[in-house]
PDB file with one MODEL, atoms N, CA, C and O in Angstrom:
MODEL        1
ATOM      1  N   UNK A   1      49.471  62.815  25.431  1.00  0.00           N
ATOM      2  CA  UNK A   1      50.886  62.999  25.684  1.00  0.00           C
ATOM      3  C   UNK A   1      51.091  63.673  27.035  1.00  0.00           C
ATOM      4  O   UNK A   1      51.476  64.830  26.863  1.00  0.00           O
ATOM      5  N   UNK A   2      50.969  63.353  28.294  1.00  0.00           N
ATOM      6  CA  UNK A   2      50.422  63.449  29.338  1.00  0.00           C
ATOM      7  C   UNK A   2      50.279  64.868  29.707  1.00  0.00           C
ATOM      8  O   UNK A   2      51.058  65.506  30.415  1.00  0.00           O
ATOM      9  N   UNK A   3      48.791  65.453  28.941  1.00  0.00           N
ATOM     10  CA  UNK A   3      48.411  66.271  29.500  1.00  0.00           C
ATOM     11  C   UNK A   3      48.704  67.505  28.805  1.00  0.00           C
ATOM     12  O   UNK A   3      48.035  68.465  29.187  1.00  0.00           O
ATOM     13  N   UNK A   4      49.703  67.759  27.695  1.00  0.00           N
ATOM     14  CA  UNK A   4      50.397  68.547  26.620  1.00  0.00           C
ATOM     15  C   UNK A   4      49.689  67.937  25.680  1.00  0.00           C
ATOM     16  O   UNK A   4      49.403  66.769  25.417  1.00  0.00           O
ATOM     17  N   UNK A   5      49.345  69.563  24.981  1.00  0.00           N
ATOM     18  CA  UNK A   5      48.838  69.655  23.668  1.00  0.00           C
ATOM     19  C   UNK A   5      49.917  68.771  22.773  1.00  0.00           C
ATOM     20  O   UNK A   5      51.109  68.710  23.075  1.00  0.00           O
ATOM     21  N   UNK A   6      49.451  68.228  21.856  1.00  0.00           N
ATOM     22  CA  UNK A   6      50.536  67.752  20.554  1.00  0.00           C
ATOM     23  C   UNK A   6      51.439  68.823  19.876  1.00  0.00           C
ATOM     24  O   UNK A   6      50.967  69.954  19.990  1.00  0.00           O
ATOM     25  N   UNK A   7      52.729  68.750  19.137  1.00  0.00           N
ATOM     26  CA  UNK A   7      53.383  69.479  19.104  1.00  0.00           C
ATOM     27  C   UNK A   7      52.408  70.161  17.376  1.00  0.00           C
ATOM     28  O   UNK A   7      51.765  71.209  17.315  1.00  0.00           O
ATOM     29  N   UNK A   8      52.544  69.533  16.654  1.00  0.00           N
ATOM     30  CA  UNK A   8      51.235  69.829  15.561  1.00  0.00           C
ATOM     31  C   UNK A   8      50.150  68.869  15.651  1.00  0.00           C
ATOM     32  O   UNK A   8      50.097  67.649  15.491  1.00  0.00           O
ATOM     33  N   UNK A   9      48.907  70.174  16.092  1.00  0.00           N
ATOM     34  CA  UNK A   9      47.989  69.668  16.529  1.00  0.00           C
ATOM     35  C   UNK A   9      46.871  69.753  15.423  1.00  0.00           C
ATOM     36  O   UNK A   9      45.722  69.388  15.676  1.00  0.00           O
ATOM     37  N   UNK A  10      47.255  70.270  14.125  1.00  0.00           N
ATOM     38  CA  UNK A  10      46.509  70.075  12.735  1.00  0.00           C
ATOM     39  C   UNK A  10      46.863  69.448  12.093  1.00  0.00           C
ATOM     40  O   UNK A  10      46.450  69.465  10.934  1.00  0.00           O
ATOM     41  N   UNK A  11      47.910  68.475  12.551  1.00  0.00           N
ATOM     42  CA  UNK A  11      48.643  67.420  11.133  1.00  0.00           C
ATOM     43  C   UNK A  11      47.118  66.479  11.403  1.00  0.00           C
ATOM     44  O   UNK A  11      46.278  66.296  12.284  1.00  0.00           O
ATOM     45  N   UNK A  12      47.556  65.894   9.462  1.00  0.00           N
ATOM     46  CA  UNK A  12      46.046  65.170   9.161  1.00  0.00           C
ATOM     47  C   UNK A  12      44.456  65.190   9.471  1.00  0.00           C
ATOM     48  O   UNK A  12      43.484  64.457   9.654  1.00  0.00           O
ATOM     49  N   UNK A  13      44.930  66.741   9.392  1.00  0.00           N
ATOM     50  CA  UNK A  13      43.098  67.309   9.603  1.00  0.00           C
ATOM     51  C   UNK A  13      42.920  68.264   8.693  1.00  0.00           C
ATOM     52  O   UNK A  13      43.764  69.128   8.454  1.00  0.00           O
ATOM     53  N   UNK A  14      41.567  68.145   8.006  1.00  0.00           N
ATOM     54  CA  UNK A  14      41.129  68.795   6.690  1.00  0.00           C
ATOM     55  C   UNK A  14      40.973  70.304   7.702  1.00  0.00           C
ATOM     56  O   UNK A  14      40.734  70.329   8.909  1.00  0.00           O
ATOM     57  N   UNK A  15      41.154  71.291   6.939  1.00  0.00           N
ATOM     58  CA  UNK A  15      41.043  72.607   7.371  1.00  0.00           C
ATOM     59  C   UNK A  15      40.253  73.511   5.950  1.00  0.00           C
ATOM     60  O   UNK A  15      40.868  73.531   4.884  1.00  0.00           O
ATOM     61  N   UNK A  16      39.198  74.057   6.037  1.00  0.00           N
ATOM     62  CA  UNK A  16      38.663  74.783   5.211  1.00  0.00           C
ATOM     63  C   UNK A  16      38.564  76.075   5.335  1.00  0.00           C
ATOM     64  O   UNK A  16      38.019  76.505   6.352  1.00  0.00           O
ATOM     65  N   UNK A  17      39.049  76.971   4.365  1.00  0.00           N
ATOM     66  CA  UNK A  17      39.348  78.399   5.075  1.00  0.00           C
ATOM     67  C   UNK A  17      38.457  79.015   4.093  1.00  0.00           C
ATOM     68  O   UNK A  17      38.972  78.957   2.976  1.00  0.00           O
ATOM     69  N   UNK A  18      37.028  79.726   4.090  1.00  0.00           N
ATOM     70  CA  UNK A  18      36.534  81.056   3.500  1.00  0.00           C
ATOM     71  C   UNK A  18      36.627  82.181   3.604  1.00  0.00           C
ATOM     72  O   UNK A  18      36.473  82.848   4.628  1.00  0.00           O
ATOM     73  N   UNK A  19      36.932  82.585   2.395  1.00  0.00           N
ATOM     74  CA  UNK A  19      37.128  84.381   2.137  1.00  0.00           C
ATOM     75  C   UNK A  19      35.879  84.610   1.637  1.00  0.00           C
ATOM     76  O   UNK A  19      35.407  84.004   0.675  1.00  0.00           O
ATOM     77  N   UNK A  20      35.149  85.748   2.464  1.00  0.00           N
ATOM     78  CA  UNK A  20      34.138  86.122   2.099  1.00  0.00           C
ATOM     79  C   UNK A  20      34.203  88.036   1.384  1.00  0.00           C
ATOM     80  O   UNK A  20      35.324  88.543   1.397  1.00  0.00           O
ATOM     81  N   UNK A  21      33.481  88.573   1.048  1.00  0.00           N
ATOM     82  CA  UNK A  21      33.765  89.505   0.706  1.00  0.00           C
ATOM     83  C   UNK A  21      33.976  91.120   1.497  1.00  0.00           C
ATOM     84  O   UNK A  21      33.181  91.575   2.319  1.00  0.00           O
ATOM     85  N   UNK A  22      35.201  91.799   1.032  1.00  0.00           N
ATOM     86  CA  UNK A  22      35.286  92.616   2.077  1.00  0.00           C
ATOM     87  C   UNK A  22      34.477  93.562   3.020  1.00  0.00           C
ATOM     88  O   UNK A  22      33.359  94.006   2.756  1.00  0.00           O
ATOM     89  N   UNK A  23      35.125  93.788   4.050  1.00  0.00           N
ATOM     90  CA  UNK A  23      33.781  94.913   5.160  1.00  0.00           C
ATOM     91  C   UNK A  23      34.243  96.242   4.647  1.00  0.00           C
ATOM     92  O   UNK A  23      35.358  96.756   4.560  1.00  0.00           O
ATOM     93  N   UNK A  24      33.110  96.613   4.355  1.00  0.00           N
ATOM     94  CA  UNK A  24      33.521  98.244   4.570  1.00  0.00           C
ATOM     95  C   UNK A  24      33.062  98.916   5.360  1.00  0.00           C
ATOM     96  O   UNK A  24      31.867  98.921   5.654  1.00  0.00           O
ATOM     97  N   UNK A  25      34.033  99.699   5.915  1.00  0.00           N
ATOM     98  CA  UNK A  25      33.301 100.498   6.779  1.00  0.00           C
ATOM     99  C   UNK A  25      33.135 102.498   6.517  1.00  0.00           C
ATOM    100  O   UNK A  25      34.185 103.025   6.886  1.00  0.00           O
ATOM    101  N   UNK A  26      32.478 103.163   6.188  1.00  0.00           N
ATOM    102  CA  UNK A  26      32.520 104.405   6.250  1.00  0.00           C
ATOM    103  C   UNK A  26      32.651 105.147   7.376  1.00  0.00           C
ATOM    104  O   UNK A  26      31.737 105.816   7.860  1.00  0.00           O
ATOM    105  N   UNK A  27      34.409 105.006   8.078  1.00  0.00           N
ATOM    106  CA  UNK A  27      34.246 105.594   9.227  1.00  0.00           C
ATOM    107  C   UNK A  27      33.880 107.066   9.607  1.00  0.00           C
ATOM    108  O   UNK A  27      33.770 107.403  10.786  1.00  0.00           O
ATOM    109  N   UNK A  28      33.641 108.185   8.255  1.00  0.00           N
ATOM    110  CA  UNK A  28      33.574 109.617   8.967  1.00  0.00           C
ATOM    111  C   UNK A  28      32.129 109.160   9.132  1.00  0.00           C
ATOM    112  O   UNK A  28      31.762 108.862  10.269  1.00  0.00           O
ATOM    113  N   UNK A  29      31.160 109.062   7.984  1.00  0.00           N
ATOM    114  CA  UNK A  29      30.096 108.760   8.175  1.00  0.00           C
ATOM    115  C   UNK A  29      29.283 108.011   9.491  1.00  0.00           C
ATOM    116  O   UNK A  29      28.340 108.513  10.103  1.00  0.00           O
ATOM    117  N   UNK A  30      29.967 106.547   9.779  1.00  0.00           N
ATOM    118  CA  UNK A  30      29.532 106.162  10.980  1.00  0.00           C
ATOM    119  C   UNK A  30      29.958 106.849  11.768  1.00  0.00           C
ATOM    120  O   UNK A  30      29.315 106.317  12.673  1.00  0.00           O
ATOM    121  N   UNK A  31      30.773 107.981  12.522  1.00  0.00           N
ATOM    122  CA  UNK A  31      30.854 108.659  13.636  1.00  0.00           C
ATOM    123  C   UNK A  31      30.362 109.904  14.143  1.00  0.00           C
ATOM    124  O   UNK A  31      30.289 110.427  15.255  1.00  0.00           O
ATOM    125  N   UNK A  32      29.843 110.414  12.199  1.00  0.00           N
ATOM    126  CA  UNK A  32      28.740 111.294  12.439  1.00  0.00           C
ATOM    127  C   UNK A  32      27.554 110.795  13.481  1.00  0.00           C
ATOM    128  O   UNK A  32      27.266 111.204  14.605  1.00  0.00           O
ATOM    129  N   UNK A  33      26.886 109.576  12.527  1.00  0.00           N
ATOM    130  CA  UNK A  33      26.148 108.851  13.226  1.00  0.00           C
ATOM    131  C   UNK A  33      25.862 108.206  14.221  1.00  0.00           C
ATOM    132  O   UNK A  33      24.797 107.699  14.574  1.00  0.00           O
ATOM    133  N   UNK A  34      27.259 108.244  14.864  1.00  0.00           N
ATOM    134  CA  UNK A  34      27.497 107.477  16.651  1.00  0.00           C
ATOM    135  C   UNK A  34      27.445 108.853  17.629  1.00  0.00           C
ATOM    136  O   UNK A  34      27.239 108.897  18.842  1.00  0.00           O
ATOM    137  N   UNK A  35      27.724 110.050  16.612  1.00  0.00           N
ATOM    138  CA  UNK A  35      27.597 111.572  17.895  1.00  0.00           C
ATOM    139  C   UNK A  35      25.752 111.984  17.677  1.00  0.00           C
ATOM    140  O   UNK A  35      25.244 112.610  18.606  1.00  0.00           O
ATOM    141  N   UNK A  36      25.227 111.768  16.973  1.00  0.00           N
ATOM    142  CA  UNK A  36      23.676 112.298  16.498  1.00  0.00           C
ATOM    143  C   UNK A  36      23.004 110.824  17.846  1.00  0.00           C
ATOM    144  O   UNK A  36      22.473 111.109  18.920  1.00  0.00           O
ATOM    145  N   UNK A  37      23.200 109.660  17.443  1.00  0.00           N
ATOM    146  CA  UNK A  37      22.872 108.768  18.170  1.00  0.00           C
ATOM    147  C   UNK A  37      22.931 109.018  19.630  1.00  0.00           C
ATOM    148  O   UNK A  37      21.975 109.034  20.406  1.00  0.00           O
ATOM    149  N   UNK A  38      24.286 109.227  19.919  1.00  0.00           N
ATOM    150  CA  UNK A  38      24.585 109.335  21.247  1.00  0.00           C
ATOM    151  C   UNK A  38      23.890 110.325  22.410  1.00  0.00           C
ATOM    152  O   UNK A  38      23.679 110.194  23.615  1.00  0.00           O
ATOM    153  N   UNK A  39      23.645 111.381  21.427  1.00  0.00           N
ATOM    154  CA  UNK A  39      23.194 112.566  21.682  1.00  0.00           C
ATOM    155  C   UNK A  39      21.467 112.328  21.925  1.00  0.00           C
ATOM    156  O   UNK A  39      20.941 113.212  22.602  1.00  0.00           O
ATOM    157  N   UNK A  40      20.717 111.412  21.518  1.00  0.00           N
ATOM    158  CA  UNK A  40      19.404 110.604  21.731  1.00  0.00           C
ATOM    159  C   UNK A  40      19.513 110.146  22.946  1.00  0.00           C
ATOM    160  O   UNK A  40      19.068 110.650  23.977  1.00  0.00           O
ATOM    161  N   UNK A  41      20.236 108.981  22.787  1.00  0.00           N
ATOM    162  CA  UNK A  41      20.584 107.935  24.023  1.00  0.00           C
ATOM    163  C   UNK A  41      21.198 107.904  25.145  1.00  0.00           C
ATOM    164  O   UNK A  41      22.378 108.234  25.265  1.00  0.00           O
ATOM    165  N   UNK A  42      20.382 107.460  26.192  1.00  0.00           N
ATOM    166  CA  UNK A  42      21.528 107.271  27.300  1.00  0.00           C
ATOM    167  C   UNK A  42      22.057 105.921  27.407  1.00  0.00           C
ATOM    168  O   UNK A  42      21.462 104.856  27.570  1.00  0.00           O
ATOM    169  N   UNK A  43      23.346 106.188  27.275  1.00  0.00           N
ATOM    170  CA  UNK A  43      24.255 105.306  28.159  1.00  0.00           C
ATOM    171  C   UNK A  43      25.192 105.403  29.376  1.00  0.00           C
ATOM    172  O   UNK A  43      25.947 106.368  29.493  1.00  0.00           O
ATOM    173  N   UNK A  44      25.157 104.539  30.167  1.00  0.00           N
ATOM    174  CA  UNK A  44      25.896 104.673  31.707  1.00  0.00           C
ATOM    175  C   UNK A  44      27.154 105.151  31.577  1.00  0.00           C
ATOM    176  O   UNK A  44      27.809 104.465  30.792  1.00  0.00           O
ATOM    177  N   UNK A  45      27.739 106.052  32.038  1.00  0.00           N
ATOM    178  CA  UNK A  45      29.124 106.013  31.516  1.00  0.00           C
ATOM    179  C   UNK A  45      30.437 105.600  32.714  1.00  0.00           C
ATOM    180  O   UNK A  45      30.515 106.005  33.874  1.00  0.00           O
ATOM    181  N   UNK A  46      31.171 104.880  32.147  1.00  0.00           N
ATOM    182  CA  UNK A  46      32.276 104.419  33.405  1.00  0.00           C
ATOM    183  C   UNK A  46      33.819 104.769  32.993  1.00  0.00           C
ATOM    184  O   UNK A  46      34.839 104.080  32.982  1.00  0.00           O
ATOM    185  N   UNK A  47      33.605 105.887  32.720  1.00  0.00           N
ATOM    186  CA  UNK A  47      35.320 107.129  31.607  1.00  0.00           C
ATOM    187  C   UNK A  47      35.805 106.723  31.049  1.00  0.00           C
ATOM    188  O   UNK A  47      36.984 106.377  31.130  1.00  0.00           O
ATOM    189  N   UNK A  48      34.870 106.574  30.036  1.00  0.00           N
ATOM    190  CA  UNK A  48      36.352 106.760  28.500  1.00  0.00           C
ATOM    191  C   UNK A  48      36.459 107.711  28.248  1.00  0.00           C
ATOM    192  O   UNK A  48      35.493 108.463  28.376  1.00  0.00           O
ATOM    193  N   UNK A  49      38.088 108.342  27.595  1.00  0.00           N
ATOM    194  CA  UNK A  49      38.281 109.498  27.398  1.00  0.00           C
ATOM    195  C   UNK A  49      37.700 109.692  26.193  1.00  0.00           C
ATOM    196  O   UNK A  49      37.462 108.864  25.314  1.00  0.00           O
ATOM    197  N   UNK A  50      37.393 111.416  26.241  1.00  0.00           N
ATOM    198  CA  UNK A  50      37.070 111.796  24.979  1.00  0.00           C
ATOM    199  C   UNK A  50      38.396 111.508  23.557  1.00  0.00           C
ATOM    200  O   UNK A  50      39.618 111.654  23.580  1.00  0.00           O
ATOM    201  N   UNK A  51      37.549 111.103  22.556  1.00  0.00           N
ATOM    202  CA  UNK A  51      39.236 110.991  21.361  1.00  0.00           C
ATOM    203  C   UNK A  51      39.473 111.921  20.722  1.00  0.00           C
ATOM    204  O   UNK A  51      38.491 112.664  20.703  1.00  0.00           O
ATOM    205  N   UNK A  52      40.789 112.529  19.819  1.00  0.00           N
ATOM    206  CA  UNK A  52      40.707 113.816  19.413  1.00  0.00           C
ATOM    207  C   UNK A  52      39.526 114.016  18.759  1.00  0.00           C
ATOM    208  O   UNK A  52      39.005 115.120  18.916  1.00  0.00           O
ATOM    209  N   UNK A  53      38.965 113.199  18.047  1.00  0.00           N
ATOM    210  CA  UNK A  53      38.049 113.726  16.604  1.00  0.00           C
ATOM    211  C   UNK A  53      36.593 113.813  17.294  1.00  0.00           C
ATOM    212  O   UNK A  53      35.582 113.567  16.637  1.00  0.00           O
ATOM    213  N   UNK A  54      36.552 114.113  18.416  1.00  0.00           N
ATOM    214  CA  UNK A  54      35.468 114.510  19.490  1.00  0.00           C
ATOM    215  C   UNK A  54      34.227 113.841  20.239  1.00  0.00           C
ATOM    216  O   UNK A  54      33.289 114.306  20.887  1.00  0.00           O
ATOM    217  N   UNK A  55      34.774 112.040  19.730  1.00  0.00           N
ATOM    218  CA  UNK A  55      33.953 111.508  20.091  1.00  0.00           C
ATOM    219  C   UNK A  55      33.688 111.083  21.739  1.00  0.00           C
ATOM    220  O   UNK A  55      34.504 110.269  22.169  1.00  0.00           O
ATOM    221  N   UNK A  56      32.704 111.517  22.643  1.00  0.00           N
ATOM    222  CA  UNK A  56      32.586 111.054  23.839  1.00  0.00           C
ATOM    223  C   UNK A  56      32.297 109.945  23.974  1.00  0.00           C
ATOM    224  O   UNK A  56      32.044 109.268  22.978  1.00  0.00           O
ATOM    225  N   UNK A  57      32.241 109.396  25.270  1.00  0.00           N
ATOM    226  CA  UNK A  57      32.004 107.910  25.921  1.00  0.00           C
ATOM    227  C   UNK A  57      30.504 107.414  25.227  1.00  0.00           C
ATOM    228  O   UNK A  57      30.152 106.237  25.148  1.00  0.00           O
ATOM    229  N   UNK A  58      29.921 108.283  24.871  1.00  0.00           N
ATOM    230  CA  UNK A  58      28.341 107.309  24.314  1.00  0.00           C
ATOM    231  C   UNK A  58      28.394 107.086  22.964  1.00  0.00           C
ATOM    232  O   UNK A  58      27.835 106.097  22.489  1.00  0.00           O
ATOM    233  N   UNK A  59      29.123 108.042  22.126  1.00  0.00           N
ATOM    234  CA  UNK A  59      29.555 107.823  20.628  1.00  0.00           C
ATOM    235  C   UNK A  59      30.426 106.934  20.657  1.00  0.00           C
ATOM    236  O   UNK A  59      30.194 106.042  19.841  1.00  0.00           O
ATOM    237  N   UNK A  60      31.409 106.783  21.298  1.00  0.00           N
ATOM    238  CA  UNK A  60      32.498 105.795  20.955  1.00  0.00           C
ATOM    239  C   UNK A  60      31.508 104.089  21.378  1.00  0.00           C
ATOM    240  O   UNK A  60      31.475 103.164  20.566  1.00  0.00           O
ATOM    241  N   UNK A  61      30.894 104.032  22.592  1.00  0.00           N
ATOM    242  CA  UNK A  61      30.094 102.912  22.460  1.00  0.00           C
ATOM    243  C   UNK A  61      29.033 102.872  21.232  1.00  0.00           C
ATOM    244  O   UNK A  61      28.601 101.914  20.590  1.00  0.00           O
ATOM    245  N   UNK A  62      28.846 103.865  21.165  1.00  0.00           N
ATOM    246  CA  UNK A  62      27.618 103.251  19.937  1.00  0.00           C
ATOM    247  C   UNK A  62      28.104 102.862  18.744  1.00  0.00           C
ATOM    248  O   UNK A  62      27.640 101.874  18.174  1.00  0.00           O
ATOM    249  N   UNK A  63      29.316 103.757  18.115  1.00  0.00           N
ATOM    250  CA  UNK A  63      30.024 103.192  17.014  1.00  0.00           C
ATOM    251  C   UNK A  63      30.541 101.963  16.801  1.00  0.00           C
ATOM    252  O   UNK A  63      30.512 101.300  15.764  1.00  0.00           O
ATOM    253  N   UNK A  64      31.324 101.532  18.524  1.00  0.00           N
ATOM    254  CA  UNK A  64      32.047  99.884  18.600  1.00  0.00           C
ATOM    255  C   UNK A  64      30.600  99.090  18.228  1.00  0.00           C
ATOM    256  O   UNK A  64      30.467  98.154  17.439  1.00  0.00           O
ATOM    257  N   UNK A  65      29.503  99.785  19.081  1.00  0.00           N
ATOM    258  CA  UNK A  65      28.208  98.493  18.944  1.00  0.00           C
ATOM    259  C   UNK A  65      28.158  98.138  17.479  1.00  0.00           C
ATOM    260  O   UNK A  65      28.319  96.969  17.128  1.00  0.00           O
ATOM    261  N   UNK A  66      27.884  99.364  16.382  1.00  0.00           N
ATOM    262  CA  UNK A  66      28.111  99.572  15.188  1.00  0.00           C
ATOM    263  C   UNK A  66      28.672  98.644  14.807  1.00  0.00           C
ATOM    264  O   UNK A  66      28.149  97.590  14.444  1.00  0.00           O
ATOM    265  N   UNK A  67      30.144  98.975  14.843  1.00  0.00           N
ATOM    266  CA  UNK A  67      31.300  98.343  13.894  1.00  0.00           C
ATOM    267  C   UNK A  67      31.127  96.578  14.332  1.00  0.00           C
ATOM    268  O   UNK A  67      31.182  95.695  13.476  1.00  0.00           O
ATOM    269  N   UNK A  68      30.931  96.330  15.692  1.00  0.00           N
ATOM    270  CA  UNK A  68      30.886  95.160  16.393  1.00  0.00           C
ATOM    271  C   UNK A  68      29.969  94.157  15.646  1.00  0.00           C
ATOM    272  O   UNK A  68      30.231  93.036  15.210  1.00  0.00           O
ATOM    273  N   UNK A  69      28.668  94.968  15.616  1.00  0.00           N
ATOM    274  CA  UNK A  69      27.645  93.968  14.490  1.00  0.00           C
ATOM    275  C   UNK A  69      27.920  93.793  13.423  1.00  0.00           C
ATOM    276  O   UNK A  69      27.874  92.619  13.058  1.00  0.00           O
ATOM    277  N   UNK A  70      28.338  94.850  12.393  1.00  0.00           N
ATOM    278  CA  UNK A  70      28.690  94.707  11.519  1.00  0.00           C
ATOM    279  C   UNK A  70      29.145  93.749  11.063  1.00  0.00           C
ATOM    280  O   UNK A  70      28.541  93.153  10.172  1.00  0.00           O
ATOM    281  N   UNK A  71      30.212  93.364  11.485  1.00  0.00           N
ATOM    282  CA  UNK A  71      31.437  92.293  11.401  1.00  0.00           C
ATOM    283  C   UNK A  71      30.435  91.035  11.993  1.00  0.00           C
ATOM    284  O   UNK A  71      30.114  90.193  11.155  1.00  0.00           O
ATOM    285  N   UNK A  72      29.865  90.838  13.546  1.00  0.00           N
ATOM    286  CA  UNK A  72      29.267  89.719  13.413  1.00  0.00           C
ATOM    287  C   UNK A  72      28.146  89.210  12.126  1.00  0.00           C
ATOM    288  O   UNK A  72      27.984  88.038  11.787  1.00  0.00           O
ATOM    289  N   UNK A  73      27.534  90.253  11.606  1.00  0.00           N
ATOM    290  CA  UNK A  73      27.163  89.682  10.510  1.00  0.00           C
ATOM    291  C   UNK A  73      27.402  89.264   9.634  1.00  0.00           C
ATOM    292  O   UNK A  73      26.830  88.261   9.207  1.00  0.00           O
ATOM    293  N   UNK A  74      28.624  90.057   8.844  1.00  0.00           N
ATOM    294  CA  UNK A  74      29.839  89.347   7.796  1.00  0.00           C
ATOM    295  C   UNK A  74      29.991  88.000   8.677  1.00  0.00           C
ATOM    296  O   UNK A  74      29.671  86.975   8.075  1.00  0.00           O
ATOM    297  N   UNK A  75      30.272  87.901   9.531  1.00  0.00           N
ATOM    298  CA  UNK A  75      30.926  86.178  10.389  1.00  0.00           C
ATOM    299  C   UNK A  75      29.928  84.977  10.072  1.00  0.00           C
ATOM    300  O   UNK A  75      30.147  83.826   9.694  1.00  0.00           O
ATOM    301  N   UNK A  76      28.660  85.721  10.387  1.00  0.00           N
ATOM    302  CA  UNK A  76      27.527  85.068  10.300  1.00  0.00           C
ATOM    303  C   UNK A  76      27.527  84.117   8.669  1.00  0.00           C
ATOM    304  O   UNK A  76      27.551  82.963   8.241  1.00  0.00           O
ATOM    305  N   UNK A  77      27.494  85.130   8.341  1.00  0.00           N
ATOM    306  CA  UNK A  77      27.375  85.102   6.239  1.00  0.00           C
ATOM    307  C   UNK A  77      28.124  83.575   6.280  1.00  0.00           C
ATOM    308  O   UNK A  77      27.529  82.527   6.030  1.00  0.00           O
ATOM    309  N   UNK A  78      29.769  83.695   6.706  1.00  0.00           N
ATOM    310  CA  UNK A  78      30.348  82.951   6.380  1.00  0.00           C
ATOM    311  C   UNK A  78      30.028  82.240   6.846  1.00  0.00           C
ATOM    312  O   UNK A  78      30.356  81.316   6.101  1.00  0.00           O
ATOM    313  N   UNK A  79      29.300  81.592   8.063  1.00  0.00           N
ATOM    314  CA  UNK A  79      29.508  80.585   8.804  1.00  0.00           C
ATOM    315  C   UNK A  79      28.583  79.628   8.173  1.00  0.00           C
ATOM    316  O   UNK A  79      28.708  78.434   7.901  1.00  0.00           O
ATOM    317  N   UNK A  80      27.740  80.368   8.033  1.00  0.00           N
ATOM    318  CA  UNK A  80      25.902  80.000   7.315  1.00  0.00           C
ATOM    319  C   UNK A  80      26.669  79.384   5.260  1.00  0.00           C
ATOM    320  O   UNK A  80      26.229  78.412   4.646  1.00  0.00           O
ATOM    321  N   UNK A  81      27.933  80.444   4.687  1.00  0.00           N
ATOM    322  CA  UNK A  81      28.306  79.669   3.358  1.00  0.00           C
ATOM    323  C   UNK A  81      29.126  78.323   3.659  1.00  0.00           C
ATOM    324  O   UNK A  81      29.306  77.466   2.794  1.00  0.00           O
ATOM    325  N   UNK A  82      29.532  78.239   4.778  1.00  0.00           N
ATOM    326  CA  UNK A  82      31.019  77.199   4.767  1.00  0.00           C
ATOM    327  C   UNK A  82      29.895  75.948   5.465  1.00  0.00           C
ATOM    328  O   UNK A  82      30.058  74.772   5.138  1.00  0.00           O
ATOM    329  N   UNK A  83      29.056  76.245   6.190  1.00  0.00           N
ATOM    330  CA  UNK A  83      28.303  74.895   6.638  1.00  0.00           C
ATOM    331  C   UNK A  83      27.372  74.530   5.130  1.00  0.00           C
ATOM    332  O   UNK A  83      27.126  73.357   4.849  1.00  0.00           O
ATOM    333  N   UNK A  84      26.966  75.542   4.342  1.00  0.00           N
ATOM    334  CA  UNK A  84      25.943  75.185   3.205  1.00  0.00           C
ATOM    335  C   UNK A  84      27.721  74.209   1.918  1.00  0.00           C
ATOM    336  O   UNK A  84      27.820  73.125   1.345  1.00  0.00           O
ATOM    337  N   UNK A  85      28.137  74.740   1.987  1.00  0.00           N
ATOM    338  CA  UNK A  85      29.646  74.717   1.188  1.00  0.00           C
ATOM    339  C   UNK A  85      30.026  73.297   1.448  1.00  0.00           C
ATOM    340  O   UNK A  85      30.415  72.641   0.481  1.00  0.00           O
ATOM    341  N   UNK A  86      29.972  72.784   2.518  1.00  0.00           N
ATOM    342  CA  UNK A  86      30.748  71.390   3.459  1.00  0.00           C
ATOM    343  C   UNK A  86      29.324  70.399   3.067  1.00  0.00           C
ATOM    344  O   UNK A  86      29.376  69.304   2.507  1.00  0.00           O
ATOM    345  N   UNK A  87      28.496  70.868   3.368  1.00  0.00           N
ATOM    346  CA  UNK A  87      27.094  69.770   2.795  1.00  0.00           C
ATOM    347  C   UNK A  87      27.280  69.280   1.187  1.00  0.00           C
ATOM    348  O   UNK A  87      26.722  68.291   0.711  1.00  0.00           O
ATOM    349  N   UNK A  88      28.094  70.098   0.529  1.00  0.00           N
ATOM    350  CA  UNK A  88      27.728  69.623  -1.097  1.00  0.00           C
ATOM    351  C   UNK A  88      28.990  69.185  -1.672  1.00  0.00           C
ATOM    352  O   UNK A  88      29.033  68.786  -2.836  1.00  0.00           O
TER     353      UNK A  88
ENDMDL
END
């Protein structure tokens, strides 16, 4: 349609949506664990502010790394049930 997306661009297409089971996250716990961590490790720092609940620039990265995998693995789960799910 020269060059424009279609106005519905999912009409007559199968769409499969999985709910997988919820994330939890224990945030006091993981931020204990992102200040003990941080406090090991170096990371480069380029200023993030400190947040009230006292986490500095190497805790707050290590926790996102944290929380970040986390979730890619839940993603993973699903991706790995909905391709096994679509085969049968």
């Amino acid at each position: 349609m020269f060059g424009r997306r279609p106005p519905l661009p999912l009409c007559n297409k199968k769409i499969n949506i999985i709910i997988g089971d919820p994330i939890e996250f224990d945030l006091p716990a993981m931020s204990e664990m992102a200040i003990v961590q941080s406090q090991n490790d170096s990371f480069p720092t380029i200023g993030w502010p400190r947040t009230s609940d006292g986490l500095d620039e190497a805790a707050q990265r290590y926790l996102y790394t944290t929380l970040s995998e986390k979730i890619r693995v839940a993603m993973e789960k699903l991706r790995c049930y909905g391709k096994s799910f679509l085969k049968s």
